[in-house]
C-alpha positions in Angstrom: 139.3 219.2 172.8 136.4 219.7 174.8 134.7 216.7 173.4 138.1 214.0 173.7 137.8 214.9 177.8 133.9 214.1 178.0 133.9 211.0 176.4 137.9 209.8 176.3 136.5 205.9 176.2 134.1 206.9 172.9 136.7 208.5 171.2 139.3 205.4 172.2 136.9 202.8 170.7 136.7 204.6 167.3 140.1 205.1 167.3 140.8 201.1 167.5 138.0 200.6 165.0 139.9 203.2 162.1 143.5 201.3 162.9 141.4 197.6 162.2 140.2 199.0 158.8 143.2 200.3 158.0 145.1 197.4 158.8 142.6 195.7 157.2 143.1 197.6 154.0 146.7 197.7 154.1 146.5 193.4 154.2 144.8 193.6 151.1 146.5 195.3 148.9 149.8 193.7 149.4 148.5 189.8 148.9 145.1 188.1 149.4 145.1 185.9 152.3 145.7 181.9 151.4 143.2 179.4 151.9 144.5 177.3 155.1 143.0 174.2 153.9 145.4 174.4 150.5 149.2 173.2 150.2 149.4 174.7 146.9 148.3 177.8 147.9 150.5 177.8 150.9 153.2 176.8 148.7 152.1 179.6 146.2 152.5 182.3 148.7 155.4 181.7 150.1 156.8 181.7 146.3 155.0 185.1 145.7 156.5 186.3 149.2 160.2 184.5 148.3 160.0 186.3 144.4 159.2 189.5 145.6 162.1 190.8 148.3 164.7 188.3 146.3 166.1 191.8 145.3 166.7 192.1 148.7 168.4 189.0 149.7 171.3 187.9 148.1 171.4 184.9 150.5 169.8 182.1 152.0 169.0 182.3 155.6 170.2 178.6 156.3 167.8 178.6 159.7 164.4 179.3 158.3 163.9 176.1 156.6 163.4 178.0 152.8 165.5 177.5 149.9 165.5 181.0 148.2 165.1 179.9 144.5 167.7 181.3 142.1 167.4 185.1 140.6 166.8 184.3 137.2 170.2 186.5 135.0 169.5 188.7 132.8 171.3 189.6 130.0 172.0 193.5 130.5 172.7 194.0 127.0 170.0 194.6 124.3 170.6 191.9 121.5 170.7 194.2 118.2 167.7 193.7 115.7 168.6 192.9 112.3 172.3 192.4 113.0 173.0 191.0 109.8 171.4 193.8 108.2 173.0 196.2 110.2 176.4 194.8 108.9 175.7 194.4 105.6 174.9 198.8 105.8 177.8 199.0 107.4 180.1 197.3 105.2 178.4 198.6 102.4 179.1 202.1 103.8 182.6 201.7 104.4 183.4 199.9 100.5 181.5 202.2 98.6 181.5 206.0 100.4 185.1 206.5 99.1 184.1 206.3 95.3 181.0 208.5 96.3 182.2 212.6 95.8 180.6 216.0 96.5 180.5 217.5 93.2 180.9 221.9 94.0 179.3 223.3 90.5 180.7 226.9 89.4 179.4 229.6 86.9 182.5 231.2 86.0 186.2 230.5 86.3 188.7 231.4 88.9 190.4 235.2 88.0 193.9 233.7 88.2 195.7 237.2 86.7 194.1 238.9 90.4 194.9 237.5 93.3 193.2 239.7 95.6 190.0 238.7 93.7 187.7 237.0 95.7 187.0 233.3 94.6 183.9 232.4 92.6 181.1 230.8 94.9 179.6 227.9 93.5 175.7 228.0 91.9 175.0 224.6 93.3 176.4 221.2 94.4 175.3 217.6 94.2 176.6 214.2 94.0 178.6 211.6 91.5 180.0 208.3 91.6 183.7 207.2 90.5 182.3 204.9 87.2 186.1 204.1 86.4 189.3 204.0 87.6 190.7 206.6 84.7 188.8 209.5 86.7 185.2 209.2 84.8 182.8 210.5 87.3 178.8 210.4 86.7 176.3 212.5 88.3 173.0 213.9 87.0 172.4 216.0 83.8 171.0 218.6 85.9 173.9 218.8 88.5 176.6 219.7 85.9 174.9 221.3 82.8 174.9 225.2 84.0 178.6 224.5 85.5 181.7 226.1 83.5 183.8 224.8 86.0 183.8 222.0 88.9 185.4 221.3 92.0 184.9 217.4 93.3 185.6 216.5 96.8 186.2 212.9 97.7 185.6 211.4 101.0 188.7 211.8 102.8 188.6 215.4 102.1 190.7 215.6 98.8 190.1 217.6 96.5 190.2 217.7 92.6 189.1 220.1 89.5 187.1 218.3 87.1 186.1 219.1 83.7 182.5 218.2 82.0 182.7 215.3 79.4 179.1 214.6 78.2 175.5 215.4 79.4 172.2 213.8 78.2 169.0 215.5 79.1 166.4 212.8 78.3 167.9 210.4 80.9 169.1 213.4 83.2 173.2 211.8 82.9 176.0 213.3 82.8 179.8 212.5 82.9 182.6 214.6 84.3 186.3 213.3 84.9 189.0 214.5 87.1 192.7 214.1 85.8 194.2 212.9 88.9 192.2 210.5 90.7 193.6 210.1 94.0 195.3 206.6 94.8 193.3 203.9 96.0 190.0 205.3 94.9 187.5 202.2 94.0 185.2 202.5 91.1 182.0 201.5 91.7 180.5 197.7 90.9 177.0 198.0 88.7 174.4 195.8 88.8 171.6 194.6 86.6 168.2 197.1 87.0 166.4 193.9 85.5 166.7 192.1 88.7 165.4 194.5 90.6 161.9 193.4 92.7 159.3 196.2 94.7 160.0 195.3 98.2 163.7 195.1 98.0 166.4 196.8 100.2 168.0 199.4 98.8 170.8 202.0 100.0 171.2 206.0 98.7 174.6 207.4 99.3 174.7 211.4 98.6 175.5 215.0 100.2 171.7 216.3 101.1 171.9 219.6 101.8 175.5 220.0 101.9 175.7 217.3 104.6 178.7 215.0 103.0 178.9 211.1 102.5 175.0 210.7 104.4 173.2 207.2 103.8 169.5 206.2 103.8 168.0 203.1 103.6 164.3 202.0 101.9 163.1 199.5 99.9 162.1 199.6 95.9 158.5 200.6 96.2 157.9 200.5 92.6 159.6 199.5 88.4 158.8 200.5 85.7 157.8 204.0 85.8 158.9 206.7 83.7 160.7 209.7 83.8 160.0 213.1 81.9 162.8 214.9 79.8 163.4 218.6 81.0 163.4 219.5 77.1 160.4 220.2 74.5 160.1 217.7 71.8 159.6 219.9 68.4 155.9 219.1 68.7 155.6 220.1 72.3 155.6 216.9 74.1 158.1 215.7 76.1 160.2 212.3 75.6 161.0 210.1 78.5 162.9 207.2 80.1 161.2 204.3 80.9 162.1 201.5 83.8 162.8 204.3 85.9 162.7 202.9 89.7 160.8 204.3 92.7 161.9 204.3 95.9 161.6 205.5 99.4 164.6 205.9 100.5 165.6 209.6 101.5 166.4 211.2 98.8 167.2 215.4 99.3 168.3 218.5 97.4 172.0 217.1 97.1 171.4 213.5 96.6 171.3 214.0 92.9 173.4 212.2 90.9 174.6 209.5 93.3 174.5 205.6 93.3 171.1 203.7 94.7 172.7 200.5 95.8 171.9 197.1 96.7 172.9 195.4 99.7 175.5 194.1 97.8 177.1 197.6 97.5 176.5 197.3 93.4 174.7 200.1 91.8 171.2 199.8 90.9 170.2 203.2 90.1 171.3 206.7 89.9 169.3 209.2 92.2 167.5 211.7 90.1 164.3 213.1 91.4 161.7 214.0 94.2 157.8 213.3 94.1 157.2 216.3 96.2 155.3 220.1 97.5 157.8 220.7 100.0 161.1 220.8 97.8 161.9 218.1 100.7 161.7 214.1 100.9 158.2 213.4 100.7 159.2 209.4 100.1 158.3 209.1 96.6 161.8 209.2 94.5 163.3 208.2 91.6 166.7 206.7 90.2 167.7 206.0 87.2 167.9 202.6 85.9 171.7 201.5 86.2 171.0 199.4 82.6 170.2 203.1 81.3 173.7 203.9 82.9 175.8 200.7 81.1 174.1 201.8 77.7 174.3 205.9 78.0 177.2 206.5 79.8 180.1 204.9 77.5 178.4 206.5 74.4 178.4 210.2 76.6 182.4 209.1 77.1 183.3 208.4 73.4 181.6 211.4 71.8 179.3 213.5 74.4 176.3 212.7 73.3 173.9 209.9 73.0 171.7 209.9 70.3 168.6 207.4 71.0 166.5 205.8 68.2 163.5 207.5 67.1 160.1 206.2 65.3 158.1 209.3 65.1 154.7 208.9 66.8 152.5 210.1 69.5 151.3 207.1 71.9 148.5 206.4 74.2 147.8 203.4 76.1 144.4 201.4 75.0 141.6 203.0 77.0 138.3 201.4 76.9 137.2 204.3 75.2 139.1 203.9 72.6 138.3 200.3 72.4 134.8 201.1 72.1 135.3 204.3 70.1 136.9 202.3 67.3 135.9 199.0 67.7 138.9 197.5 68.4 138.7 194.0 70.2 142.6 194.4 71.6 143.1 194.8 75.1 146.6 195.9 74.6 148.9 197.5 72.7 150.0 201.1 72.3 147.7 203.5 70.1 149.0 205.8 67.5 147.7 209.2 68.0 149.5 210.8 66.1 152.3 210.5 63.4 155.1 213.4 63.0 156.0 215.2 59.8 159.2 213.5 57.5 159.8 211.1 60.6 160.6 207.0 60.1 156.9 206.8 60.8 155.2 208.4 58.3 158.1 207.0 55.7 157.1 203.7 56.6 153.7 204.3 56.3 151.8 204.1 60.1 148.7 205.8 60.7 147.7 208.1 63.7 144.3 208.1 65.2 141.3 208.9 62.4 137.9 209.4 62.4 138.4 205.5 61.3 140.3 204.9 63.7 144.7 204.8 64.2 147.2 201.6 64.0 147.7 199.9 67.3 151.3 198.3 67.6 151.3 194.9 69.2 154.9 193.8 68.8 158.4 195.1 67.8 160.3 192.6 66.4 158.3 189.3 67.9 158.2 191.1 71.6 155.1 191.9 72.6 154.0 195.3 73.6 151.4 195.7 76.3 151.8 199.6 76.9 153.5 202.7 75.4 156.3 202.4 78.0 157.1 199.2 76.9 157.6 199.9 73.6 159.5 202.8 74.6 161.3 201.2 76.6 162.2 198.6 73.8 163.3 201.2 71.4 165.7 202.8 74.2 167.1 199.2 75.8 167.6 197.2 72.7 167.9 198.9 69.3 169.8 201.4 67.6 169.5 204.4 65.1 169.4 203.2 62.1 167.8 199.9 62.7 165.6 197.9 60.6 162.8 196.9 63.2 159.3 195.0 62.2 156.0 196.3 63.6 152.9 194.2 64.4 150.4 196.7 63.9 146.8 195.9 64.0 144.6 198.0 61.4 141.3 197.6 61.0 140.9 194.6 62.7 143.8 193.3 60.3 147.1 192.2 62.1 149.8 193.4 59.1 153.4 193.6 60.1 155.3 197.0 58.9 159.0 197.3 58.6 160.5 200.2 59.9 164.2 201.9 59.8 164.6 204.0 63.0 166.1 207.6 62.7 167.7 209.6 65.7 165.6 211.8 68.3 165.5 215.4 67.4 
């Protein structure tokens, strides 16, 4: 205070000087000055100046000589990505969800003689598919097999008992039919699994974790893989089904037993299993092949079983180990390893793997087989028990061809 009365005029100056800089400062942040020599840059400014407060007026001021240009219009409402996908889901949804039920899965039977007895809680639930119109449901093996009794519920909340008709381990099907289908119930529309390409869309319908009539959406990430039976063969190993597809759609605790579906709404696969650590969608799953479904699924209707065709070996894809190990100049081909006891094999003669060396099949019947899942899945897609099939067989660097009646699985 002391120092503002001693020298007022010094302190005066450096106040002016502080409000220049500032000013200064201020200038330059909110647009560098034009060049006076420029019309363009003149021109520039004044469109810089005009675009920035245009928010702030919504008309021309008729005596300033500047024609405000017009507020470009915006379209406040997002355009949807994908719309034509987005229909196709939803339309999907709405056609196929009604033939998609919540299968309930109970131990024991209601105690009808007590009626203070409390009702049975179910051991687990899952998911089916109306297949036909006469009340033929399918679901997974594994949903229905421990079940004495089952409860379905459709999506508008009806409910119906249902009663088991057929299972099939080995392809983890099974069938189960409700009497009473309730009116205007679709079935389903099934497709062909052959045209199936990795990369395609594809839709899972199911009840994961309890949650009724959810959808996903993924693409087919992979054909052609294979799926393990959940029984023992007699020697120990376990039989599977081939062209199983891969996909990462969501697919829960729940989804099992309902349809994988194109965009079409038609029924590709049948959800089945999880690649997973967690119990939980890790985005590696597996659906049955809907051709597995068209060959099964009639024959688990008619008698409640499906026997499959059976040869009798143990296979392993050529290795170049083996190539080298036996001299075999093949590159492919499924190796016999191993030929089982009284089976069609060793009636028709093949020979396992040797200290000379085992048979390598080339061909079933003119088709040419690359791997052991093809020529499973040959023997499961396009013969019968019973069946007189012809073998290509290389042996010892000989290509002999080997007739071969097929007998059932055990």
């Amino acid at each position: 205070m002391t120092f503002i009365r001693r020298y007022p005029l010094l302190v005066l100056i450096i106040l002016l000087l502080m409000t220049s800089i500032a000013c200064q400062a201020l200038t330059t942040l909110q647009a560098p000055a034009p060049s006076s020599n420029s019309e363009i840059d003149r021109e520039a400014v004044v469109a810089a100046a005009v675009a920035t407060v245009t928010a702030r007026l919504p008309e021309t001021n008729s005596n300033s000589g500047l024609v405000a240009p017009t507020p470009v219009t915006t379209n406040t409402q997002v355009p949807a990505i994908n719309s034509d996908l987005q229909d196709k889901l939803i339309d999907v949804y709405a056609r196929v969800n009604p033939s998609v039920v919540h299968i309930f899965v109970y131990e024991q039977l209601a105690d009808t003689n007590n009626e203070d007895a409390p009702p049975p809680l179910p051991i687990g639930s899952g998911t089916g598919f109306v297949y036909s119109t006469d009340g033929y449901i399918v679901t997974n093996n594994h949903v229905v097999v421990e079940g004495r009794r089952f409860e379905v519920v459709f999506a508008d909340e009806t409910h119906r008992n249902a009663e088991l008709v057929g299972t099939d381990v080995d392809s983890d099907l099974g069938v189960i039919k409700v009497t009473d289908l309730p009116p205007d119930i679709p079935s389903v529309s099934l497709s062909d699994s052959n045209d199936l390409q990795v990369g395609q869309f594809v839709i899972a319908i199911g009840n994961p974790f309890g949650e009724s009539g959810s959808m996903s959406i993924g693409i087919v990430s992979g054909l052609g893989r294979t799926l393990l039976s959940q029984r023992l063969a007699d020697d120990g190993g376990r039989f599977s089904l081939p062209e199983v597809i891969q996909t990462d759609a969501a697919i829960n605790p729940g989804n099992s037993g309902g349809p994988l579906l194109n965009l079409d709404g038609e029924v590709v696969g049948v959800n089945s299993a999880i690649q997973t650590l967690t119990g939980t969608n890790s985005g590696v799953g597996f659906s049955i092949p809907v051709n597995a479904v068209k060959r099964i699924v009639p024959k688990l209707i008619e008698d409640g079983v499906y026997t499959y065709p059976y040869i009798g070996i143990r296979m392993a894809n050529l290795t170049l180990d083996l190539q080298e190990e036996f001299g075999i100049g093949q590159t492919e081909g499924a190796y016999v390893t191993g030929v089982s006891s009284d089976s069609p094999a060793e009636a028709a003669g093949l020979i396992g793997s040797t200290a000379a060396g085992g048979d390598l099949i080339i061909a079933i019947n003119g088709t040419p087989i690359d791997t052991t899942d093809e020529l499973i899945g040959y023997l499961v897609f396009e013969t019968e028990t019973g069946q007189t099939v012809d073998l290509t067989v290389i042996r010892d660097g000989t290509e002999i061809s080997i007739p071969l009646t097929l007998g059932e699985r055990p």
